[in-house]
Every structure is written in C-alpha cells, then in structure tokens.
N, C-alpha and C positions, 0 to 999 in steps of 0.2 A: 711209212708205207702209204701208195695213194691206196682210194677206193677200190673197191672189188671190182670189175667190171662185168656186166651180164652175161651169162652164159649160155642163154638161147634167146630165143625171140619169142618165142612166148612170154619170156622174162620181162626181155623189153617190151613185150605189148603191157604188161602190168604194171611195170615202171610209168610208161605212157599215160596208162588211164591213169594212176592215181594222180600224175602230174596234172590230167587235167581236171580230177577232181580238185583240187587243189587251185588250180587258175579259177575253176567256175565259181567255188566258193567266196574267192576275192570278188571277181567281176559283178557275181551276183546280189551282193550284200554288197553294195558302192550306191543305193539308194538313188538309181536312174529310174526315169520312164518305163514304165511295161516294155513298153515296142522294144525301147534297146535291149531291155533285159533278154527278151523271147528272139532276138538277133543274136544277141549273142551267144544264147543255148543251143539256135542250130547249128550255128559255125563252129564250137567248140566240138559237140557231140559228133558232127560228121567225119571230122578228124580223124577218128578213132573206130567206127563203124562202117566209113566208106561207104554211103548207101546210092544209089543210083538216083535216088530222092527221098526228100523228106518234111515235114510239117509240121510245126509248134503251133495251136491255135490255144485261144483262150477265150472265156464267157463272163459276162458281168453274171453281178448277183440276180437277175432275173431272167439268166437265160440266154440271155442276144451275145452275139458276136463281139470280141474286145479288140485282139489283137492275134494278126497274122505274121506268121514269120515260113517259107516255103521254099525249097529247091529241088531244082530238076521239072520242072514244068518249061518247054520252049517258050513259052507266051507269058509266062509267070502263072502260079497258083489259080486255081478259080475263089470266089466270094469264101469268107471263114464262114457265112451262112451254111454253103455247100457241106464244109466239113462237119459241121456240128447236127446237120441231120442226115447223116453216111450211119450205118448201119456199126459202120465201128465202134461210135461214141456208144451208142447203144448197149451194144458187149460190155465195152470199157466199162460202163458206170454200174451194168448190172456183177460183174465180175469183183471189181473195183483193184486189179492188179495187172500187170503186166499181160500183154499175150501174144504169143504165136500165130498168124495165119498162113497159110500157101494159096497160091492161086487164088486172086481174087481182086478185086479193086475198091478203089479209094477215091471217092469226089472223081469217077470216071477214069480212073488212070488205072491202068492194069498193072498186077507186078505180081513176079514169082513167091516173093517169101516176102510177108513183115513183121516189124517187132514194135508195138507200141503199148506205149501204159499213161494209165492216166495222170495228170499233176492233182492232187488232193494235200488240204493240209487240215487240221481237226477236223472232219467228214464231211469236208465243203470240196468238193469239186471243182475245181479254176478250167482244166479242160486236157487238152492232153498231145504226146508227144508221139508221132509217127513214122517209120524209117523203115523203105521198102527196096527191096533187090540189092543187097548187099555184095558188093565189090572184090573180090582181093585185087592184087596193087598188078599182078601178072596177067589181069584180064578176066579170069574164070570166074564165073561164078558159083559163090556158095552161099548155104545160108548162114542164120545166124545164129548164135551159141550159145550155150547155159552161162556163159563166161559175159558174153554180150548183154543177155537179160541183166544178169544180176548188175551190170555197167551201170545199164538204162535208170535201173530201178534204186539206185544209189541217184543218182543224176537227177530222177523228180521228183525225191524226197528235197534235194537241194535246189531245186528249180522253185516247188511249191512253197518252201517259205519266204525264199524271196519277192516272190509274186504277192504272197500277202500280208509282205512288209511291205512292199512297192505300193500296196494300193490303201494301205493303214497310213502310208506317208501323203499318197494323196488327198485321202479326205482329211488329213491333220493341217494342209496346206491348202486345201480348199475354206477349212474352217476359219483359221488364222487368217486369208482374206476377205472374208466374208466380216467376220471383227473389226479388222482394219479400218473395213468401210464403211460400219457402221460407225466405228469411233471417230471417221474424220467427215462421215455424213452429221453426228452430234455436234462434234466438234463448230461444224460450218452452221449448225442449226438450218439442214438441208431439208430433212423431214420430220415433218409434223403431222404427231397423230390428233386427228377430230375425231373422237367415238373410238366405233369400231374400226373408223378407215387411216388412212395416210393421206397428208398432199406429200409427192415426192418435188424439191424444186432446189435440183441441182443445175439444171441448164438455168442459163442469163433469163429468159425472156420471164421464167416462171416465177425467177426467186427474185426478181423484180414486180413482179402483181403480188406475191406474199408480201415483201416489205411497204407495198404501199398498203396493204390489208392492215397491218400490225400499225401503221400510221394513224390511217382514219378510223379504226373497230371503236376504240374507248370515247369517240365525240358520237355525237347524235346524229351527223347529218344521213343523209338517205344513198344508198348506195348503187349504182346498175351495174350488173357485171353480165360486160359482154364477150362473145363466143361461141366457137362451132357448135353443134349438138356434141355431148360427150367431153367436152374437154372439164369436165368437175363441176359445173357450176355452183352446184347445192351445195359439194362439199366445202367449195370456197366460204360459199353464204354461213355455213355452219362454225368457218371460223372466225369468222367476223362476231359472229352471237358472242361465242366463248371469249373471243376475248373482248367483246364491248364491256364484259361484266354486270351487264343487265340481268334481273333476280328472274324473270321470268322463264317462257320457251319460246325456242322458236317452233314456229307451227310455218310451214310448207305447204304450196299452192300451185298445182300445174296449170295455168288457163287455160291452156290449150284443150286439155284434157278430160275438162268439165264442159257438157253442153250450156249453152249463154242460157235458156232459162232457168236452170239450178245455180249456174255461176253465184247471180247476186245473193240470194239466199246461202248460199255456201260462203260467200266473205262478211255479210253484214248480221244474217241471222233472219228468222223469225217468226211473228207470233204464232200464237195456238188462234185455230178458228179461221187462218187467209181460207183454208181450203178443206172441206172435209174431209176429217180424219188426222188433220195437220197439228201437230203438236209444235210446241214453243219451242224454239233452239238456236242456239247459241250461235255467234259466225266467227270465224277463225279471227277476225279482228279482237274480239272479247277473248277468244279461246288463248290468244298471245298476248294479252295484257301483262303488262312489266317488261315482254322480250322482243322477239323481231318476229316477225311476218316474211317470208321468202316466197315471192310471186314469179313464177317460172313462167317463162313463155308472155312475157307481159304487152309483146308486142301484138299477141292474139287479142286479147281484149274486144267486146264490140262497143262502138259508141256510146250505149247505155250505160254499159258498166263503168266507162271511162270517166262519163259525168259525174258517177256517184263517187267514183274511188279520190279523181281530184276534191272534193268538197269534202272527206273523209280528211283527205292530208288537210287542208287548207285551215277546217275549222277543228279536228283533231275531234272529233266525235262522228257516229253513226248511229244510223238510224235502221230498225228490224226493217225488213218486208214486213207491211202491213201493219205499223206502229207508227205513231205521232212524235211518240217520244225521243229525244236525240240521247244518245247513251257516251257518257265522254272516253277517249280511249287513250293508252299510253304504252305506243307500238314504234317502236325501231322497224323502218322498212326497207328491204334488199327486192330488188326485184332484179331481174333475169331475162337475157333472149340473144338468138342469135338472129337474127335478124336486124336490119338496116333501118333502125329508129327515126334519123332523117331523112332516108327516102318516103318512108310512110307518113312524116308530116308533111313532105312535099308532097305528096297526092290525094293528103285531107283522111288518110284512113288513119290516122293516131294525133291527137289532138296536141297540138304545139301548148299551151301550159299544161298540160298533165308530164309533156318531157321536159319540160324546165323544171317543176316540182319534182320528178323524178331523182334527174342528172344532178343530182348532189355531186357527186364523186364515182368517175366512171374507172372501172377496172378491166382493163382487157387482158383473158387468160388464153394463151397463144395453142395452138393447134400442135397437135402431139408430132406433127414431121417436123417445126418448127424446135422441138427440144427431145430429139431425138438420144441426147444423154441419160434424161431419165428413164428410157423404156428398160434397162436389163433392170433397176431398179423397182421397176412396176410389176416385172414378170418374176420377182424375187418375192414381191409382196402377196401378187397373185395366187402364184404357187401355195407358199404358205400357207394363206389364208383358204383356199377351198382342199389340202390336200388335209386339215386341223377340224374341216368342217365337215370334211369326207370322212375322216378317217382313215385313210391311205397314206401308201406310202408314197415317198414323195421324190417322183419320177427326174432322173439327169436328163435338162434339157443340152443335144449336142452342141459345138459349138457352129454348127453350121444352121442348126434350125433358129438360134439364138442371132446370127448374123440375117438369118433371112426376115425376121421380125426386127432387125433394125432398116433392112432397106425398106420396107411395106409403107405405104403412104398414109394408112388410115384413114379413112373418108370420116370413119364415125369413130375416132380419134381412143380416147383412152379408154372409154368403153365399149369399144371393137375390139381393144387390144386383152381387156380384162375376158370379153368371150370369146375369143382364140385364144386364150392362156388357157381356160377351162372346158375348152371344149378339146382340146389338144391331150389333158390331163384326163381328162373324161377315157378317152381312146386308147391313151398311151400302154407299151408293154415295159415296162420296165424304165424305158428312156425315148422325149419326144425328141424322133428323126425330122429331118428336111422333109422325108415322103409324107408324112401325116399332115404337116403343115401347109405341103405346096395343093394337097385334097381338100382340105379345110379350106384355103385360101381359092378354089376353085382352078386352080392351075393346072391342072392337065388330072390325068386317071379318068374314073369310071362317071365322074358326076363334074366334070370341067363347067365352067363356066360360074356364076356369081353365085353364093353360097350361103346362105343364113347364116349366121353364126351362134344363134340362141341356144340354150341347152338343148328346148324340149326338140330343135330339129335336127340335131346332130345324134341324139337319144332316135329319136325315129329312123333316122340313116342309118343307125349301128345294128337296132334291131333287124329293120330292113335288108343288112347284111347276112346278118346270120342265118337267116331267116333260108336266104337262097344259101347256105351252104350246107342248111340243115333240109334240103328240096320242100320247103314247107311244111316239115315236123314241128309243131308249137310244142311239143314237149321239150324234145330233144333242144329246140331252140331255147328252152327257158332253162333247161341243165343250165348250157353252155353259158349264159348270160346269168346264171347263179340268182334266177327270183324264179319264184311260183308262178304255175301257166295263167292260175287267174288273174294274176300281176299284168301277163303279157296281154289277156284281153280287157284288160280294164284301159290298157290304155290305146288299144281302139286294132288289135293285131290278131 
C-alpha cells in the first residue's frame, strides 16, 4: 500500500511547514556566512507565509547593524540602521516573543497586519524577523494565524542557533588566522619585540634595515639611521643596543628638543658652582657608560655643540661644563635624523668630520607607504596594545576602514598611523567604520579639512561633541561621557 495522501489543505499546509522546517534546519547548520544564512531564512519563510513583504535584520554584539536580508521594497530595503531603531525592535526586546500588530509601519512602509518575533539564543538578542500583509494565493487578503506564529516562532528558535554558530565559527576562523600569521611571522623572524614595542618587517624595504641591524649591532662601529619623522627611529636604535650585547643602557637624546644652551650640559655634564644654585651632574654621556647613547635629530646640532661632540668621539673622553678635568667614557653611539646630512655639509651648517666620525654604518628605514604590507600588522599591534592598556574591549575594525588605512599616504608615517589607530579606538561603537576614519582623516563631515591626530585633540573634539548634543549641559555631558563634571572642567570645558 502507498502512503496516505492529505486530506485537506490545511493538512498540506502542515506537511509544508514542517518540510520546510526541516530544509531550514539543514540549510542552516551548513556553517555559511551570516548574510547567506539570513537569505536564506527569508526565501524559505516566505514560501509558506506569503507576505507582501519582509525583513531579517541582525546586530553585532554592540549594537550596530550586521546583516540585511529584505523583500518587497520597489527600491530594496532601507539601511538595517533604520530597522534596528523602528519602534518594533523596541516591543520585540522588551516583550522578548513573537507579536502581532495591525496598522502600522516599519522603517516607513505601511502595512495592514504584521507578524514578527525576535532571533535570541541564551538571552542574547541577534535581532529579528518581520512579515507584513500577508497574501493568500487567490488575491485576498488576510491576516495572520495562531498556526503562522507558532510557524515563526519554531523558525527563530532555529534561525538563532545557527546564527550563533555562524558567528562562533567566525571568530574560531578569525583566530586560527590570526595564529597562522603569527606562526609564519615567527617562523620568517618578521617581528621583533624591543621592550614594550614591535618592529613589524615584513615588507622587503624593512626586513632589509633589520638584517643589516642584526649585522652590524655586536661590533662597535657608530651608527646613523636615516628617515622620515615617525618611521621608528628609536625603536630601531633600541635594537641595535639589545643586540650589541653591551652591559650598559642606552640613554636617548632628542637635539632638537633641548634648547642649545642646556644642550651641552645635558650631553657632557656639570660642575657644582658654574652657576648659583647649580649642583654637579652627570651628562648622559656618563649616564650611558657601558651602552649606547641615541642622539635624535642630530642634524640639529649647533656648531658649538658639534665641536665638543666630535672631540668626545675622537679622544673617547669628556669634559663637565665648567671642569678641567677630561673624564674617560665607554659609549656605543647611534645617532638619528631625517634630514639631508650632505646637503648641510654642503652649505657649512654640519661639519664634514663630525659626518665622517658619525657615518660608521648608515641604515635607511623606508617610509610607511613604501611597506605598506606591514600596516594591518601595526594596526593589529596597535589595537592590542591601547585596547590592554585601556581596558576595553577590543573594537572590529571593518574591512573597508581597514582598506582605507592601507590606501592613506602617511605624511608622519608609522606614528600617524599608531594615532589614527587610537584615536579611531578612542571613538569607536563597537566597530571602527570607513565614517569615523574618513572624519579623523579630515575628509569630509562636520570638521573637513587637516586634523590632529593626537589623543588630547580628538578627546577635546569628542567632548566638544557631546557637549552640543547635550545644548551645553556639563552635567548631562559628563553622564554621557561616563566622568565626573569636575573631570570635565579640569580639563578646561
């Protein structure tokens, strides 16, 4: 005997559904993408519901927008923004079940009946599923039925676990590459920690200045390393110490940075009595006895200084400010600048033997558009390091904001890129978009045009904002920004 065959249509509409609970179940556990998943939820569910239109939206774990899946809009869907602050999501989450409405609308669209309920699975929220002005197949319209709920409400119980299996697979594959690349960055001996930092030197240009570093570090000769502002210089210099294996420190020197009358006393030292009130001290030449000396910006230097510093190398002793005595010194020296070292002996303002005593071994570290391979590398690092140092959680950058920091040029190269990394983290809601970067970057919005990128001015912009949306409530502005108002006026607001 064959099978029974149905005996109404109601029957078969039950036979239906469960068939397609049963297709969804496969389709939805096949461990695809979100997006296909939530496509294929509304193609299967429509089937069966007939609705005049309908919407599967979805929220990451902080809220924002994930994935859209939507039919029956002539134009397509509006933004899954739109849906997710619709007064429905609202009900849905306070409700946390299935519901009923008539008359009314959704992201702008009017319709007689709907039926939507949320996706949840252990009391996490993913977002929810909407079907409005349902169909029959003869034209008329009806609404929708206790039979239909109870459909639905089968449908995102098995929608929501596969959604956060879909996105448990995601970060398990995000991890597992993230591994990968650290074990074939080991493997390559790509990066190397100095301290607390990284050089990242996976692009050619880079991991060509490290291995000539790891070359000359262990002999004595003297080192310059040249290069844009920002592209590591210190940190270079730092690895050169470490691995000279010299017992000392290095102790670090910006020229630039010290006015020329402290300069000499700041490198050589000295006595008690040059000047009243002046006590005896030490100069970082003595303070780095056994290790290296790192003379930043060395092409700043004034004449003065220059004289003293070559007679320093020459005779390998110094003499205080204001002392007779020559005091002998035993200093490894790296000196630093970006600037055009033979231009300025050609025009007499840097003295041609102080750059022959220098140019031991010249290392040139290439400009960050020039090894634009290591930038998601840096912005991995970045991240890290100020989300560990913040205490925060540690924001998806998308992959469009992620492509628009590989095209950026960098004027002030890797540490531009480290204060757009954390100033973008600073801002971020959950995940840094293209919009937040292309404002940071000064590219269009409310504040266009060339843009600090330091903390404490992007902290003042933020306040700044709130500030107007709070119409100049310092209180209400310091709720919102989560410090105390004396906080807000301390720092000058």
């Amino acid at each position: 005997m064959g099978s029974p065959q149905p005996s109404s249509l109601a029957e078969k509409r039950r036979i239906l559904q469960l068939e397609t609970l049963y297709d969804l179940g496969v389709a939805l556990h096949a461990h695809r993408p979100e997006q296909e998943l939530v496509d294929e939820l509304i193609q299967k569910v429509c089937t069966i519901l007939d609705p005049a239109a309908a919407v599967v939206v979805t929220r990451d774990g902080y809220g924002g927008a994930r994935s859209l899946a939507g039919v029956g809009w002539a134009e397509g869907p509006p933004p899954a923004e739109q849906f997710l602050e619709d007064p429905l999501w609202r009900e849905l989450l306070a409700s946390g079940q299935a519901l009923s409405l008539s008359a009314g609308s959704l992201a702008g669209r009017r319709f007689s009946n709907l039926l939507a309920t949320p996706l949840a699975y252990r009391g996490v929220y993913l977002g929810y599923m909407a079907f409005m002005d349902k169909e029959e197949r003869g034209g008329a319209t009806a609404g929708f039925t206790a039979e239909d709920r109870r459909f639905l409400e089968s449908v995102a119980s098995l929608a929501a676990v596969a959604l956060d299996s879909a996105r448990q697979m995601e970060e398990l594959e995000v991890e597992r590459e993230r591994l990968e690349e650290e074990n074939r960055l080991l493997k390559g001996d790509l990066v190397r920690k100095v301290g607390s930092g990284r050089i990242v030197a996976q692009a050619a240009p880079m991991r060509q200045a490290i291995e000539l570093v790891e070359r000359v570090a262990p002999r004595g000769v003297s080192v310059v390393l040249r290069g844009e502002s920002g592209t590591g210089k210190e940190l270079v210099a730092k690895l050169v110490h470490l691995e000279s294996g010299r017992s000392g420190p290095m102790v670090a020197v910006n020229c630039a940075a010290i006015p020329e009358t402290l300069l000499e006393s700041e490198l050589f030292g000295i006595e008690r009595g040059v000047a009243t009130g002046v006590e005896a001290r030490r100069g970082k030449f003595e303070l780095a006895g056994g290790g290296t000396l790192f003379l930043d910006e060395i092409g700043d230097l004034s004449p003065a200084v220059q004289v003293k510093l070559l007679r320093a190398l020459q005779e390998r002793e110094i003499i205080r400010v204001g002392a007779q005595t020559p005091i002998p010194i035993d200093v490894r020296l790296i000196a630093a600048t970006h600037r055009d070292l033979e231009a300025l002996v050609s025009e007499g303002s840097f003295r041609e033997d102080l750059y022959y005593r220098l140019k031991g071994v010249e290392i040139k570290l290439p400009p960050l558009r020039d090894r634009r391979e290591d930038i998601p590398l840096l912005v991995r690092h970045f991240t890290e390091l100020f989300c560990s140092r913040e205490g925060i959680a540690t924001p998806r950058f998308r992959s469009e904001a992620l492509a628009m920091l590989l095209e950026h040029d960098y004027p002030g190269n890797v540490r531009e890129l480290q204060n757009l990394v954390e100033a973008a983290l600073s801002l971020a809601d959950g995940e840094v978009r293209p919009e937040l970067l292309r404002s940071l970057l000064g590219e269009g919005g409310e504040e266009a045009g060339p843009l600090a990128l330091d903390l404490g001015t992007v902290e003042r912009r933020h306040i700044g904002r709130v500030l107007r949306m709070t119409s100049g409530n310092k209180s209400s502005a310091a709720r919102l920004l989560g410090i105390d108002r004396r906080t807000l006026q301390r720092k000058g607001f």
